[in-house]
Backbone as CSV, one residue per row, in Angstrom:
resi,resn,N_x,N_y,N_z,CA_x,CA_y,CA_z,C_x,C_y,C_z
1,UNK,114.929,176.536,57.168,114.770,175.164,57.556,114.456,175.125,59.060
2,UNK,113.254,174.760,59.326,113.130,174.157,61.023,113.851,173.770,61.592
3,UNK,114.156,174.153,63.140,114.941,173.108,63.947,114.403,171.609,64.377
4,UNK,114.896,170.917,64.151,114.580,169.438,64.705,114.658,169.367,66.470
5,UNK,113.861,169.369,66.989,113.774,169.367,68.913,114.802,168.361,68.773
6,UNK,115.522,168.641,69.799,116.710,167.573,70.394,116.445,166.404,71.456
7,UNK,116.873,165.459,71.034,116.676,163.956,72.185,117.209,163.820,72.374
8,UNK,116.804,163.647,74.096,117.932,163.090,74.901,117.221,162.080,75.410
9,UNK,118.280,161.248,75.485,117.977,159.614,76.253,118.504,159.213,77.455
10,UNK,117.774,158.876,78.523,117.442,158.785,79.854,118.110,157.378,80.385
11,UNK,119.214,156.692,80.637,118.604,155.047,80.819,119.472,155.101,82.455
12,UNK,117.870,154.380,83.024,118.300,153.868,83.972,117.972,153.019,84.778
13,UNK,118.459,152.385,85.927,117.829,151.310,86.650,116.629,151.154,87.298
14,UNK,115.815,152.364,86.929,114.587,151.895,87.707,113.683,151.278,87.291
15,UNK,112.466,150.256,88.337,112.427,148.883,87.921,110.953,149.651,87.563
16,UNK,110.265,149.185,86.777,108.394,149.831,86.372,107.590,149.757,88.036
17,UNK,106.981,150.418,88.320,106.336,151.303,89.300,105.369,149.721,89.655
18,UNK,105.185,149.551,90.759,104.828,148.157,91.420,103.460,148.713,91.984
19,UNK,102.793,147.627,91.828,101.394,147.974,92.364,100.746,147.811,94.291
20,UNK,100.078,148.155,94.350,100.221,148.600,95.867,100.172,147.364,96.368
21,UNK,99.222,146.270,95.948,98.888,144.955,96.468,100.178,143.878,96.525
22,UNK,101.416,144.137,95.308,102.675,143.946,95.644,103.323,143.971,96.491
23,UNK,103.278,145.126,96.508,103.823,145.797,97.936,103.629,145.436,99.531
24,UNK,102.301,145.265,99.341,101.872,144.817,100.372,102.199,143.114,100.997
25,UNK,101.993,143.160,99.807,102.890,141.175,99.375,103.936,140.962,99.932
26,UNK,104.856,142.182,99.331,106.045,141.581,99.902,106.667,142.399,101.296
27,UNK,106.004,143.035,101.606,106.203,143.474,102.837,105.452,142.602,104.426
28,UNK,104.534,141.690,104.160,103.815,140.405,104.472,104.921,139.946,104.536
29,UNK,105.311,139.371,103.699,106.465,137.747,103.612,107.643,138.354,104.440
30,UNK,108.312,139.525,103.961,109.277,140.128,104.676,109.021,140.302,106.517
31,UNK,108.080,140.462,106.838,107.309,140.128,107.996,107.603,138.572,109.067
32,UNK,106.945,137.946,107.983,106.634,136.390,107.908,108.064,135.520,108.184
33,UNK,109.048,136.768,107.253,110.648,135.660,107.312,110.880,135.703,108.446
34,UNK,110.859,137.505,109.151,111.546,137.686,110.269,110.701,136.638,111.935
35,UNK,109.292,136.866,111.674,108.625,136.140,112.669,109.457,134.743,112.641
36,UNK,109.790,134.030,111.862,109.707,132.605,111.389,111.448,132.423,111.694
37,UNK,111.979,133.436,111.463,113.929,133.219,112.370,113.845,133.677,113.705
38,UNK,113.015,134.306,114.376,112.325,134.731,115.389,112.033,132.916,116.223
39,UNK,111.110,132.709,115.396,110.647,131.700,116.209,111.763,130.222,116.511
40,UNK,112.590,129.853,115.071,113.370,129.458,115.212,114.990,129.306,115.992
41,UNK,114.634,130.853,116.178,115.881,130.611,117.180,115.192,130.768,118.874
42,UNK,114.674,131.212,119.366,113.740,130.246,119.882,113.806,128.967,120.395
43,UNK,113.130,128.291,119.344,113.301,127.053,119.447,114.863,126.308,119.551
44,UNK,116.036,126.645,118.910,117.055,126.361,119.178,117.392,126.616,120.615
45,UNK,117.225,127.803,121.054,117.126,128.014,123.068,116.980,127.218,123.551
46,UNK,115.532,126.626,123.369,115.020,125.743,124.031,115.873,124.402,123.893
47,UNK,115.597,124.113,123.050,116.043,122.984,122.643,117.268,122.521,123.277
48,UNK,117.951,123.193,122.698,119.823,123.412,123.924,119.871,123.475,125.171
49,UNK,118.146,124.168,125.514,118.202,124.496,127.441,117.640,123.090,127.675
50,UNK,116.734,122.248,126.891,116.252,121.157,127.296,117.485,120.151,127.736
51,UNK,118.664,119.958,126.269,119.579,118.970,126.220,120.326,119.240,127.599
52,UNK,120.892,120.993,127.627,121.929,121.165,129.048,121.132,120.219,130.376
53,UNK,119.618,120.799,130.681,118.737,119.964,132.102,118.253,118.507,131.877
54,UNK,118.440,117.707,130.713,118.196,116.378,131.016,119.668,115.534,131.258
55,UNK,120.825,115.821,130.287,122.142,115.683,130.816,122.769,115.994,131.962
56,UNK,122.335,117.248,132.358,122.965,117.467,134.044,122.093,116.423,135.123
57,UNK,120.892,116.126,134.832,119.585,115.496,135.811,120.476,114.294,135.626
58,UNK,120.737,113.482,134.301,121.283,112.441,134.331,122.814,112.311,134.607
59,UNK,123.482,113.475,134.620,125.185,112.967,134.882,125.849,113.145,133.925
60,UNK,125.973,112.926,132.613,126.218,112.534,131.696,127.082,113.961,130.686
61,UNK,127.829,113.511,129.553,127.815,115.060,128.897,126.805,115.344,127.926
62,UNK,126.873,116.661,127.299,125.631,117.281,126.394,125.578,116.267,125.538
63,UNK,124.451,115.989,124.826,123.988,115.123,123.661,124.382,116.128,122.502
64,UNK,124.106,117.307,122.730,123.861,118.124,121.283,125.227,118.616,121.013
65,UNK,126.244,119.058,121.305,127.916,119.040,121.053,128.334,117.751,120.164
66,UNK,127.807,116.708,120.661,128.922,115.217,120.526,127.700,114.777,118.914
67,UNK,126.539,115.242,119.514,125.975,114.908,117.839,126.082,115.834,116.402
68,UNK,126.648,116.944,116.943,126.913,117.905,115.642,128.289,117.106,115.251
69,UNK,129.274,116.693,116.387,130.359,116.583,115.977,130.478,115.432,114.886
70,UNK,129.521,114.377,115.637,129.186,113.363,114.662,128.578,113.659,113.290
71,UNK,128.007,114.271,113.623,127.283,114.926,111.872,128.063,115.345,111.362
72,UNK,129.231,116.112,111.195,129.839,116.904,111.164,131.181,115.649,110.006
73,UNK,131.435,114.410,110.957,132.381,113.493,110.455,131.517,112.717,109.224
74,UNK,130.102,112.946,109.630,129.544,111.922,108.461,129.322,112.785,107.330
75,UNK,129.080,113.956,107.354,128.705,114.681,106.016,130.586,114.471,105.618
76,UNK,131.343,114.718,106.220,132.450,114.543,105.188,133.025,113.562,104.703
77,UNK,132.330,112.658,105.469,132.989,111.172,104.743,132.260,111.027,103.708
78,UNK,130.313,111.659,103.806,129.566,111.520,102.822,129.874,111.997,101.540
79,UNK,130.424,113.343,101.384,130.988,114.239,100.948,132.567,113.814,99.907
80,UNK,133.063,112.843,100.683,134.183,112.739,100.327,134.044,111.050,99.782
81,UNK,133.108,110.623,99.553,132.534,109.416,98.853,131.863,109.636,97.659
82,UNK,130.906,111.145,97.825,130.056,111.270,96.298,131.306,111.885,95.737
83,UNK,131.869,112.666,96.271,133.235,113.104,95.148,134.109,112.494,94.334
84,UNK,134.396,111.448,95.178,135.449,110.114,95.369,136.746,110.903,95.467
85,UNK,136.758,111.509,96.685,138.542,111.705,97.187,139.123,110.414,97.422
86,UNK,140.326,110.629,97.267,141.031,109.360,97.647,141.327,109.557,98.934
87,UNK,141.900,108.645,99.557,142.152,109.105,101.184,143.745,108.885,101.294
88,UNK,144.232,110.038,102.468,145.415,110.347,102.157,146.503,109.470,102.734
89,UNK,147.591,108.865,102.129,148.295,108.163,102.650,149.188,109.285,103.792
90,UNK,149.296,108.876,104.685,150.914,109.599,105.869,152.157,108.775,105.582
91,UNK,153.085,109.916,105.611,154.104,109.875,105.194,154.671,110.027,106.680
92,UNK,155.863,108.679,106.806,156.897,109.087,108.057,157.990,109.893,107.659
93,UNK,157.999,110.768,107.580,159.733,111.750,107.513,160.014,112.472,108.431
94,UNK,159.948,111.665,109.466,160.771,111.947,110.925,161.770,110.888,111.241
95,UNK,162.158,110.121,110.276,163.371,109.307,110.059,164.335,110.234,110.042
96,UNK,165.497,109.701,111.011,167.131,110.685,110.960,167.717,109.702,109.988
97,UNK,168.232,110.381,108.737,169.327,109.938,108.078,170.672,110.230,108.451
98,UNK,171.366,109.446,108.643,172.779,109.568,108.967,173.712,109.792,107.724
């Protein structure tokens, strides 16, 4: 009786072999992200160096601190309206009982 060749089975994570123009694709965009957080922060520099020299020219404090902070109270009230939290009553129990 013949031997039957033996199988063995292979499994693994590798993904099917990508074509060069892929590649090239996504090594572009990967490019593209970094230019583009590049440029954005950047622009945040600026932006912050603008707010610090028109506030000091005028006297005044930073605009951009006091408006995050504000943003900051409205997303949670916003936040805490689409949810519908209730809002919390305070409790005095710093009453001395005798």
């Amino acid at each position: 009786m013949p031997r039957r060749p033996r199988v063995v089975y292979v499994i693994t994570d590798a993904a099917p072999p990508r074509s060069a123009a892929s590649r090239g694709l996504r090594l572009l965009l990967a490019g593209l992200r970094e230019v583009l957080a590049l440029i954005l922060a950047v622009l945040v520099l600026l932006v912050t160096a603008l707010d610090a020299w028109v506030t000091a020219r005028l006297g005044i404090r930073p605009v951009i601190p006091a408006g995050r902070r504000a943003l900051a109270v409205l997303l949670r009230e916003a936040r805490a309206w689409i949810e519908d939290i209730p809002e919390a009553d305070l409790i005095d129990d710093c009453e001395v009982r005798l």
